[in-house]
N, C-alpha and C positions, 0 to 999 in steps of 0.2 A: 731554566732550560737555555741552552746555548742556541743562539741566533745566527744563522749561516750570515754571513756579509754578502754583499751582488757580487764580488768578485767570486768568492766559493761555491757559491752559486752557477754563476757560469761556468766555472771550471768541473765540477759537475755535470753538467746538463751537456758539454765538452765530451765528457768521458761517457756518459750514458749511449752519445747518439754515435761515438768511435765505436763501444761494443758491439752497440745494433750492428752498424753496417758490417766490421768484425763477423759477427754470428751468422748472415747470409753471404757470408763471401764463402765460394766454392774450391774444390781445387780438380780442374781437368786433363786427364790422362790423353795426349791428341796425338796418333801417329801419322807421322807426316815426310812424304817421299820425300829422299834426300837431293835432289836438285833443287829440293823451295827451302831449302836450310836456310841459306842468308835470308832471304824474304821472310820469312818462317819469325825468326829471332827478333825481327823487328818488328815484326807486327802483333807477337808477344811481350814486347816493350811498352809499342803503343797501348793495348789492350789493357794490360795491367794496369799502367799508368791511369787510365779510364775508369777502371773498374777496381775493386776490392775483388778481385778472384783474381786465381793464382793455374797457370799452365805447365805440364810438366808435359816436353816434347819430345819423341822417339824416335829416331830417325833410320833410315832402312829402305831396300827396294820395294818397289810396290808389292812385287810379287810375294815377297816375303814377308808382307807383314800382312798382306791380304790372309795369308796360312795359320798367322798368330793369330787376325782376329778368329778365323773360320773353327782356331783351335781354342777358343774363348780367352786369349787375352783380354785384359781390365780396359782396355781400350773406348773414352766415353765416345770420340767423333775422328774421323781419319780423311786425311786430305792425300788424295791418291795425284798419282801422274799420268791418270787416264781417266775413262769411264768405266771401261768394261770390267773392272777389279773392285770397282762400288756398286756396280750393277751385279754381279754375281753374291757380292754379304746382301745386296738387297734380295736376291733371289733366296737365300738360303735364310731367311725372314731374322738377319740379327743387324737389320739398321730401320729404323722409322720410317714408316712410309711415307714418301713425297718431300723427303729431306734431300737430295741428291740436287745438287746444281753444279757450272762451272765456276770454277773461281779464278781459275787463271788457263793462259792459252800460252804453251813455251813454244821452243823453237831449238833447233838442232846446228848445232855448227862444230868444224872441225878445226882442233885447236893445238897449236903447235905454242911448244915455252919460246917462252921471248930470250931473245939473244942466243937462239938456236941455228943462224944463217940461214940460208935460203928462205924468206919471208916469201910474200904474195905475188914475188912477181912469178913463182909459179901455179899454173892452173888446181882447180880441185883434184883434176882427172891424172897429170902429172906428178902434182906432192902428193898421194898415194902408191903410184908407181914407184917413188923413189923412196919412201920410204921401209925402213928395215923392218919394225916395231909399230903396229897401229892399237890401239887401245878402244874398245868398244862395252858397255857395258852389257851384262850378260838378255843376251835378248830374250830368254825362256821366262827372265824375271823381274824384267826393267824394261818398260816404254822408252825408255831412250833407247836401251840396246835394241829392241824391233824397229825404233825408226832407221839408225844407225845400218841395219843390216836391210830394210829396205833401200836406203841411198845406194850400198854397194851393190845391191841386186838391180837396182835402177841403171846405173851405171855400168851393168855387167862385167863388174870385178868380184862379186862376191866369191865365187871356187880359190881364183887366182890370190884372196888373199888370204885365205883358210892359213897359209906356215907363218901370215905377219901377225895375225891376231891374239890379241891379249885381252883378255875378257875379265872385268873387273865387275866383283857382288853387288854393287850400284853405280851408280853416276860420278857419286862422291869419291869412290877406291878409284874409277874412271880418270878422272883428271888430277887426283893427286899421280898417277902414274908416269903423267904429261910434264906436272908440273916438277917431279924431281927427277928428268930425266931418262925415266925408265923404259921411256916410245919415244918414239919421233913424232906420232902426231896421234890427238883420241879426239872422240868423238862423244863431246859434251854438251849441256843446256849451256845456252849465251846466257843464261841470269850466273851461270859460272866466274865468267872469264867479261863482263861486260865493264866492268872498271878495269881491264888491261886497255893497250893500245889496241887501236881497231888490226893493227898490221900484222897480230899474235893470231888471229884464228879468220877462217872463212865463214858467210853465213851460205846455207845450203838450199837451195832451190828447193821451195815449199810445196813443188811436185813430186818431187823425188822422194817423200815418206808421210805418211798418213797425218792430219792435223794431231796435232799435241795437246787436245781441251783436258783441264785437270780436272776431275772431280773431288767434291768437298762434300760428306754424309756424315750425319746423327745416329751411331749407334743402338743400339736397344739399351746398353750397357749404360748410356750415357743421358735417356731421353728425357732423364727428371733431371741431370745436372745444368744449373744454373750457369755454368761457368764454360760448358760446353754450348750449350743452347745459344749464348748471348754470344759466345767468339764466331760461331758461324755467323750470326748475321751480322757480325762485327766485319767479316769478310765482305760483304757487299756493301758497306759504307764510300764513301766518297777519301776518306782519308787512307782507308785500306786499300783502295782499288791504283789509289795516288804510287803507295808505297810499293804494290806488287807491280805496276809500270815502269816506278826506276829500276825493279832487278831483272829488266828485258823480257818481262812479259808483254801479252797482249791483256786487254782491260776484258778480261771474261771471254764472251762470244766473239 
């Protein structure tokens, strides 16, 4: 009978306890608003790195993916750009009860491409005025676009800019619009545009449009998945909360 050596031995005992961990590693379906894409990517990074499960990310307006879930996409956990769009799949009983918290807190600013002239030495109320092209994302379907369109009704330009506006499917179509030129100025999340020079965009008086709190909910879809279950509260850790700060969040509440 052949006598394993301590080395074959370990190198076995190696592979046994790879398969294990292997065999409960998950793989989670997370739809998640496209203003937290950058944050998003990295804290799929981290995660994995962490963890033996594997994330596969969706990216879209809130309002529209809230439809997909509502229309039973495979969706195991989704991290919206509001509340009210995780609060209504909780009403319609297809997310686990008492899974809903904030995960991050954005912010709204108007953002103009760099090396476009006239920078900040004009006013908010001004560089609207003069602008030809303003880019907002669609407010019927995207929490930025309703804050967006609260600031202009704050400010009481919203009629007057009804022939400037360019309304883009999310955030994301939002500031690519900006950023190749195709407006003068859009109105984007600062986790967008927060590694530009501060001089490329305004931040916007955080009276002038309702708080930004994101929510982050556990599907029905998703309640037994491992990989699901353990990323949300991966969200609440101290190293996640680190990461969602550098991309110009607020840390939760």
């Amino acid at each position: 009978m052949k006598i394993f050596s301590g080395f074959n031995t370990f190198y076995l005992f190696g592979l046994l306890i790879s398969f294990s961990s292997n065999a409960s590693a998950e793989t989670a379906k997370i739809a998640v608003a496209s203003n937290f894409t950058g944050a998003a990517h990295e804290l799929q990074h981290a995660f994995e790195a962490k963890t033996s499960h594997k994330l596969l990310l969706s990216f879209g307006s809130t309002g529209k993916l809230t439809t997909q879930i509502l229309y039973g996409a495979p969706y195991a956990a989704f991290l919206a750009a509001d509340l009210s769009h995780p609060e209504k799949i909780a009403a319609a009983e297809l997310a686990k009860p008492g899974t809903l918290f904030t995960y991050a807190s954005g912010e709204l600013v108007l953002f103009r491409k760099p090396n476009s002239g006239n920078g900040r030495e004009l006013s908010i109320v001004d560089a609207l005025k003069s602008a030809k092209r303003i880019a907002i994302a669609n407010p019927a379907s995207a929490p930025y676009g309703q804050a967006a369109y609260s600031v202009l009704t704050h400010l009481d330009m919203w009629e007057a800019a009804q022939s400037k506006l360019v309304r883009g499917g999310n955030i994301a179509q939002t500031y690519q619009f900006a950023i190749t030129g195709n407006v003068d100025l859009a109105f984007v999340a600062k986790s967008q545009v927060i590694k530009n020079k501060p001089s490329t965009y305004w931040s916007l008086p955080k009276e002038t449009y309702p708080p930004l709190k994101q929510g982050a909910i556990l599907l029905t879809k998703g309640q037994e998945n491992k990989a699901a279950i353990e990323f949300l509260d991966f969200l609440k850790t101290e190293p996640a909360l680190e990461i969602i700060s550098s991309h110009g969040y607020d840390r939760r509440e």
